[in-house]
C-alpha positions as CSV (number, residue, x, y, z in Angstrom):
1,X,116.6,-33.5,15.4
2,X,116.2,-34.1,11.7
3,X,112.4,-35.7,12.5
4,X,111.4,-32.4,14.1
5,X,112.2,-30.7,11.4
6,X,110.5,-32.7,9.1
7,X,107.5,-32.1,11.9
8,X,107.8,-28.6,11.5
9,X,108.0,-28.3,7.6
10,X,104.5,-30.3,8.1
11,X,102.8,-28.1,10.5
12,X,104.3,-25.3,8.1
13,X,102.8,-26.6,5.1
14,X,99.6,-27.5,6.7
15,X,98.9,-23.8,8.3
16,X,99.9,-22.0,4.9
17,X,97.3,-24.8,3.2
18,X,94.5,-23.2,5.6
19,X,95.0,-20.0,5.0
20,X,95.2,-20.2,1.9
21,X,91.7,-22.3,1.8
22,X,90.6,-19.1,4.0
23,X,91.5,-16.4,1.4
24,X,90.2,-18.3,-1.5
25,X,87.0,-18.7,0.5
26,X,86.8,-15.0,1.4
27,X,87.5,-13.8,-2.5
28,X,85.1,-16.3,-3.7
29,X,82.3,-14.7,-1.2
30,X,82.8,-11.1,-1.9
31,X,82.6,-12.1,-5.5
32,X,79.9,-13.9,-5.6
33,X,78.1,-11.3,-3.2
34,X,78.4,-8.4,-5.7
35,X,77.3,-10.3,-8.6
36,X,74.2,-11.2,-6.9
37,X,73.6,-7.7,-6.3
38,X,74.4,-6.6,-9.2
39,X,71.9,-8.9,-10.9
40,X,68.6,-7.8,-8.4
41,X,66.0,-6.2,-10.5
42,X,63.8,-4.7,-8.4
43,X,60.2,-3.2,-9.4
44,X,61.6,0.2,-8.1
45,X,64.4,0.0,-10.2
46,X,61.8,-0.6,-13.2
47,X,60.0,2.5,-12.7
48,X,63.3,4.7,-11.9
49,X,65.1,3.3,-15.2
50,X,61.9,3.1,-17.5
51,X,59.4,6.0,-15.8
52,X,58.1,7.1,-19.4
53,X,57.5,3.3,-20.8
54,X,55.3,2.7,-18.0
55,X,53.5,5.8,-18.0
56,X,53.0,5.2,-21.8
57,X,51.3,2.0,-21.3
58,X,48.8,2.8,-18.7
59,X,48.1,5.7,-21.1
60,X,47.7,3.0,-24.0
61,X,45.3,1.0,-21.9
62,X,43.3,3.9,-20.9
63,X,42.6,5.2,-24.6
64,X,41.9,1.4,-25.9
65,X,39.6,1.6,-22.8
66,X,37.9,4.8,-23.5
67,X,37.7,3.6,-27.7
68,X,35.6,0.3,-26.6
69,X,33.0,2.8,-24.2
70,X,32.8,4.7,-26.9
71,X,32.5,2.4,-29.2
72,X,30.0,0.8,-27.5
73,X,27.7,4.2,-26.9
74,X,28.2,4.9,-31.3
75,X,26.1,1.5,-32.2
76,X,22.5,0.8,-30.6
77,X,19.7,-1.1,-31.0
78,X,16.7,0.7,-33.1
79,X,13.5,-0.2,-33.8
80,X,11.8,0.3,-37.1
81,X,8.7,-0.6,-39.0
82,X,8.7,-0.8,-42.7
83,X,5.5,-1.8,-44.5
84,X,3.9,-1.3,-48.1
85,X,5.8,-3.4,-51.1
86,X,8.4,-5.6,-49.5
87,X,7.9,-9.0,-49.1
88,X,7.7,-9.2,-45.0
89,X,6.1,-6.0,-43.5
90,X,6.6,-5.5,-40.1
91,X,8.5,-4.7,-37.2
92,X,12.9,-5.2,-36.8
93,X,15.2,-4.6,-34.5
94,X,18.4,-3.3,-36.1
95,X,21.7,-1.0,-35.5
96,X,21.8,2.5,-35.0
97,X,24.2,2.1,-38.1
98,X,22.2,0.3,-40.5
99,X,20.4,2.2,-43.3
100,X,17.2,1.9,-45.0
101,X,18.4,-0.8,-47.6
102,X,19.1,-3.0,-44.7
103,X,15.8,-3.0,-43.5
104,X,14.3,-3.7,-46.5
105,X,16.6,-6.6,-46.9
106,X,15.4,-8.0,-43.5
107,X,11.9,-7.2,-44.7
108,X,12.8,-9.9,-47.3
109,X,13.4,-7.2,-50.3
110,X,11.1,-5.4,-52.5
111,X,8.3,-6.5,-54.8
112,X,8.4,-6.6,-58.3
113,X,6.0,-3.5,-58.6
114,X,7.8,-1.8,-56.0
115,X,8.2,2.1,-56.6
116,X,11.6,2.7,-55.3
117,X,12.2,5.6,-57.3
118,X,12.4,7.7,-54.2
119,X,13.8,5.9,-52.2
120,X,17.2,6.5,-50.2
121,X,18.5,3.6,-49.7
122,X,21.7,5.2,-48.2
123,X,19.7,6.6,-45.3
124,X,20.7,6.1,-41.8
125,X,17.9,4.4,-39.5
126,X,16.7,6.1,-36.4
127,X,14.8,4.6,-33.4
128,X,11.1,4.5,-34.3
129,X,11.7,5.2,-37.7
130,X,8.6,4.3,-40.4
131,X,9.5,3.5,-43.5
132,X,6.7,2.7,-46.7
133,X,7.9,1.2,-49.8
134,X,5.0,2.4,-51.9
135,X,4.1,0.3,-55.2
136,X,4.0,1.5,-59.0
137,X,1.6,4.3,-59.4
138,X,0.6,4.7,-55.8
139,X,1.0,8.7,-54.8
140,X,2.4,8.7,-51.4
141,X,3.2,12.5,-50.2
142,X,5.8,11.5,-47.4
143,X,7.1,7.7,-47.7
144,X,9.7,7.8,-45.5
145,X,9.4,9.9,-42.0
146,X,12.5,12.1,-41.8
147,X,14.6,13.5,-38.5
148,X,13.3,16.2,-39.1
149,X,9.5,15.2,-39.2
150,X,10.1,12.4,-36.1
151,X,11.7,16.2,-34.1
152,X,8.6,17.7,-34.7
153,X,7.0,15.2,-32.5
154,X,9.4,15.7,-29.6
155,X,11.0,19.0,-27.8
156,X,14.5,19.7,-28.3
157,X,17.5,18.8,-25.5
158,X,19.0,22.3,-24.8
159,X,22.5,21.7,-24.2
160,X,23.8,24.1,-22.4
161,X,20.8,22.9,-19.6
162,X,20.6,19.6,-19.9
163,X,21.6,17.0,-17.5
164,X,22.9,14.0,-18.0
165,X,19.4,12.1,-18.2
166,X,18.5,15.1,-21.0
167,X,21.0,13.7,-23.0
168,X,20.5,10.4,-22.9
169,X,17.1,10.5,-24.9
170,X,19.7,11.4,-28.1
171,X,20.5,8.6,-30.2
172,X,23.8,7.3,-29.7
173,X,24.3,9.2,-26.2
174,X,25.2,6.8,-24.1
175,X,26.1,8.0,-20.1
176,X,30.1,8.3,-21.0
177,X,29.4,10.7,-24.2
178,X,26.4,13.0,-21.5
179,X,29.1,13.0,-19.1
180,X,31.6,14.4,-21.6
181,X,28.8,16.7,-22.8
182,X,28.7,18.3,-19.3
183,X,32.3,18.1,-18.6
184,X,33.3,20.6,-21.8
185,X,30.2,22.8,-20.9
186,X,31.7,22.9,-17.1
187,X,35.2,23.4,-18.4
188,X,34.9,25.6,-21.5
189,X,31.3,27.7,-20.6
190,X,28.3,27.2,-22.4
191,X,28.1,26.0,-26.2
192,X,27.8,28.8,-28.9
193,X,26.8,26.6,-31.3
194,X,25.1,23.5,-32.0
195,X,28.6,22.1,-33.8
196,X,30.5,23.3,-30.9
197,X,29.5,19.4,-30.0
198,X,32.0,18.0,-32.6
199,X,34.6,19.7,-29.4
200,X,33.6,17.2,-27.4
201,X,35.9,13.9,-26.7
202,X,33.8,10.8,-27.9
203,X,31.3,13.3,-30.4
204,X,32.2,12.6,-33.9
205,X,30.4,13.9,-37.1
206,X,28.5,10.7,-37.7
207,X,26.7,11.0,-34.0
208,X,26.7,14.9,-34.5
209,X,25.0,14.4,-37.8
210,X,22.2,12.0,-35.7
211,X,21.9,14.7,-32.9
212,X,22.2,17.8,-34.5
213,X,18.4,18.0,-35.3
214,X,17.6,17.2,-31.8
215,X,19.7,19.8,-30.2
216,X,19.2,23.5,-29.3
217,X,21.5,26.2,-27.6
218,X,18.6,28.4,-26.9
């Protein structure tokens, strides 16, 4: 009698044991199942938490993108020929946003007897531009050609007709500025005024001030 109770305290002790082990088990898994999702980022729940940062980003990206273009469009390639007294007349390629004394520094400088007395130095270069250092007592009527002498040469772009080829004959109008062009004529009806330009997204004063000589509303 007394060895079937010790039997029975065992098989006792042994089935309180495994259930026991079974609770623990069941805790320990609900547990660990809501910390795991607890911890699940999920793309979705970036954008619903953070809709604004995102959206300020892509908005960051796009103006950095739109400031390289138009960038890019400000500063071109001209060609200019300077001759008379500098040390090496002829033919260079420079930027859009150069000026005179640059081309006479890659023209190797002035001469000694170099009349520079009317000179300005401090001009910006165009495309085409010709440019004559005269020397000491020479009497040149028209050293450097101006805009305004190079427009006489050519007809004006007429921008509230032009298309986006028109425009691109204008220094520094690349095919993201025409296209802005057009898009603010579209939007806001035709130009009243030559300045109305500086309106434009991408048109600031130094490419108004290269244009403005080559651009009619009439």
């Amino acid at each position: 009698m007394s060895q079937f109770k010790y039997l029975k305290k065992i098989v006792t002790g042994i089935l309180i044991a495994g259930l026991l082990i079974v609770i623990y088990f069941m805790i320990f898994k609900d547990f660990n199942d809501t910390d795991s999702n607890e911890n699940i980022v999920t793309l979705e729940n970036l954008i619903e938490e953070n809709p604004q940062n995102l959206t300020e980003e892509k908005s960051g990206s796009d103006d950095k993108e739109l400031r390289i273009e138009e960038a890019a469009d400000e500063i071109v390639e001209v060609v200019i020929d300077i001759k008379g007294a500098v040390k090496t007349p002829g033919v260079f390629s420079l930027k859009s946003s150069d000026r005179i004394i640059d081309a006479v520094n890659a023209a190797g400088g002035v001469l000694e007897n170099a009349d520079t007395k009317h000179i300005n130095f401090a001009q910006i270069l165009n495309d085409e531009m010709y440019i004559y250092i005269p020397e000491n007592g020479e009497n040149i009527p028209e050293i450097i050609e101006t805009e305004e002498s190079l427009q006489d040469k050519t007809s004006l772009v007429n921008i509230n007709q032009a298309d986006e080829t028109d425009f691109l004959v204008l220094d520094g109008i690349g095919p993201s500025k025409a296209a802005a062009i057009i898009n603010y004529r579209d939007e806001h009806g035709l130009f009243k005024t030559v300045e109305d330009l500086l309106n434009v997204s991408g048109i600031g004063k130094k490419t108004f001030d290269r244009i403005k000589t080559a651009v009619t509303i009439d």
